[in-house]
N, C-alpha and C positions, 0 to 999 in steps of 0.2 A: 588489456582490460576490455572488457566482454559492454555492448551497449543494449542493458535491459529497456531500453526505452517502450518496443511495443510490448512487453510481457507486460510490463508494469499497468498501462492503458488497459490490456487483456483483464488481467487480474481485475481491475478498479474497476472496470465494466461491469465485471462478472460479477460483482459485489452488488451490482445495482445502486451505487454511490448518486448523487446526484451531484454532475458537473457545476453546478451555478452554485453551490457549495464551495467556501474558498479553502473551507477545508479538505477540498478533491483534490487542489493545486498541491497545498501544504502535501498532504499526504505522498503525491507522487514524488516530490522533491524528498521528503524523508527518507522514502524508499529507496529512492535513486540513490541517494547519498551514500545509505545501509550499504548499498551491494556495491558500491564503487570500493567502499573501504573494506581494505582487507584483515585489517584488524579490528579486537571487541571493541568497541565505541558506545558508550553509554546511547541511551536515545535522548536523553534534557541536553547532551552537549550537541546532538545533531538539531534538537530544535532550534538551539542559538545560533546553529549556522542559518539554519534557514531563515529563520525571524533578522539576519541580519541581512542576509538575501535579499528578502520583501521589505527590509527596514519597518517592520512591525517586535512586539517584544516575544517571547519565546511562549511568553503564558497566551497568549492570544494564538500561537501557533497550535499549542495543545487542546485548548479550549475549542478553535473551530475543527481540528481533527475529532475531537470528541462528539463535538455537532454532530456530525457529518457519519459517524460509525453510530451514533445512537441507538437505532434501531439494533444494532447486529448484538446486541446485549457483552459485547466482548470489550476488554481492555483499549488503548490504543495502543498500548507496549505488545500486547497477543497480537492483535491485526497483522502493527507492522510486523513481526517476527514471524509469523507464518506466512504471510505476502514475502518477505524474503525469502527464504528458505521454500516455496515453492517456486517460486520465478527461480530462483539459483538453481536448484536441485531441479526444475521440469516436475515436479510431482504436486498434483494438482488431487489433492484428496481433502481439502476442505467444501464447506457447502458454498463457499462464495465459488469456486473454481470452476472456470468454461469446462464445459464436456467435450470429450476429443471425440473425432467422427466416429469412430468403432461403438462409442457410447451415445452419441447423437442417435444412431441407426436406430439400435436398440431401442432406444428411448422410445424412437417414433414408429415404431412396428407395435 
């Protein structure tokens, strides 16, 4: 089993999330969760793990994820699923997604 720990940091970075958001916490644990499991796993059953994690309830898990992504005008089921699936996959074609050096240059010329 693969440790997305710094993608996942990466990613939420790149998101321009704000860490003092406890839905930043929330979110990476989701994430993390997602990609440990190898099988389809609803996302309301991966909130209860986590809200049993934090010993908070699963609604207050969604709720501060919701916070927290407000701005990005997106789901929090899209977020996470494309946060996974790029971390897994390495393909970084959303607009939250770090630019890799080839595209950095670029940018900056």
């Amino acid at each position: 089993m693969a440790d997305f720990t710094h993608e996942i940091y990466r990613y939420l970075n790149s998101a321009n999330l704000k860490h003092s958001n406890l839905g930043y916490t929330y979110l990476f644990a989701v994430i993390k969760k997602m990609l440990e499991n190898e099988s389809s796993v609803k996302i309301s059953d991966i909130y209860s793990q986590v809200a049993e994690e934090y010993k908070t309830s699963s609604i207050c898990v969604e709720r501060a994820i919701r916070y927290t992504i407000l701005e990005k005008n997106i789901t929090n089921k899209e977020f996470i699923m494309r946060a996974c699936h790029e971390i897994k996959y390495g393909v970084y074609n959303s607009r939250y997604a770090p630019e890799s050096g080839a595209e950095a240059s670029k940018a900056s010329s």
